[in-house]
Residue, then its C-alpha position, 0 to 999 in steps of 0.5 A: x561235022x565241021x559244016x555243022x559245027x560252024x552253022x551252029x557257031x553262026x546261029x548264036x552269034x546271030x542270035x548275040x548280035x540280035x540281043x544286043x542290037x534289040x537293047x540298044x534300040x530303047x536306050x535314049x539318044x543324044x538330041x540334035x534339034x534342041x530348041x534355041x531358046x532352050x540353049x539360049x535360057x540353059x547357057x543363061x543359067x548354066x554358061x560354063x557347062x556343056x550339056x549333052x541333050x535328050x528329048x523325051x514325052x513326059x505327063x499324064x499322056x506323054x503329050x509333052x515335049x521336054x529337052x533334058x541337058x545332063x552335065x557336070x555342075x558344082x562336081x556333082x552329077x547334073x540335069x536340067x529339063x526344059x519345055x519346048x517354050x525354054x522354061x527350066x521344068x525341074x533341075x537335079x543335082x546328085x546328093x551324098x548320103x551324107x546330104x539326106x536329112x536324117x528323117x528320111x534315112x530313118x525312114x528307109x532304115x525302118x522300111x527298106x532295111x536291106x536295100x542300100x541307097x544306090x542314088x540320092x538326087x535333090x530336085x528342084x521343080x519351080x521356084x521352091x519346090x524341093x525333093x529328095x529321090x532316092x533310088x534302090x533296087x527291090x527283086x531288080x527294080x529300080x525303085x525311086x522313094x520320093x520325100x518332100x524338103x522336110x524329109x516327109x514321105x510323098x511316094x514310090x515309083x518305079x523307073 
């Protein structure tokens, strides 16, 4: 019986350690190789920050390499994402609620109700290019509500 009972305990812990090790698998991990431009350009932009690196394929094919360096910058939450080439591609920075124009709050007010804001992001993309992302959960869903500067709804994703 104890045989038994310590062959059914090795089982599930088995099965506990699989689960977990099979989640840890998708999670990004820190990159190594970034580019030297692309730490020379960060280090021009930001010189007081240390970023910790990821690499990812973005775009219509998932053809395109981009390096995001995450980081602390002016106390909020921060990500800078460059090409391959050291072209910053777009910068976000963590917002307030109290930062979220009034006609997108209305917005969400009127149409997601019962779904608080989770994160309020402000990206910049280019040279004027700015957007509010705001993030809620919908049936466990992270859903990212996407307003251009002027606080217009421009669309809904799903991370």
């Amino acid at each position: 019986m104890s045989k038994l009972l310590s062959k059914i305990c090795f089982i599930v812990f088995l099965f506990f350690f699989m689960q977990l090790s099979a989640q840890s698998v998708n999670s990004p991990k820190p990159e190594k190789n970034v580019p030297a431009i692309v730490l020379e350009k960060f280090r021009t932009k930001f010189p007081s920050s240390d970023p910790v690196w990821f690499s990812q394929y973005q775009g219509r094919y998932d053809q395109k390499l981009v390096f995001e360096g995450r980081f602390i910058f002016d106390n909020r939450y921060s990500s800078a994402v460059y090409d391959n080439d050291g072209n910053l591609v777009a910068f976000a920075a963590t917002i307030e609620k109290s930062e979220i124009p009034n006609s997108v709050l209305k917005y969400m007010n009127e149409n997601y109700p019962s779904f608080p804001v989770i994160d309020a992001l402000l990206v910049t993309r280019g040279e004027n290019e700015k957007t509010y992302e705001i993030g809620i959960y919908i049936d466990r869903q992270y859903v990212i509500q996407v307003f251009s500067k002027n606080g217009d709804f421009i669309k809904s994703t799903k991370a």
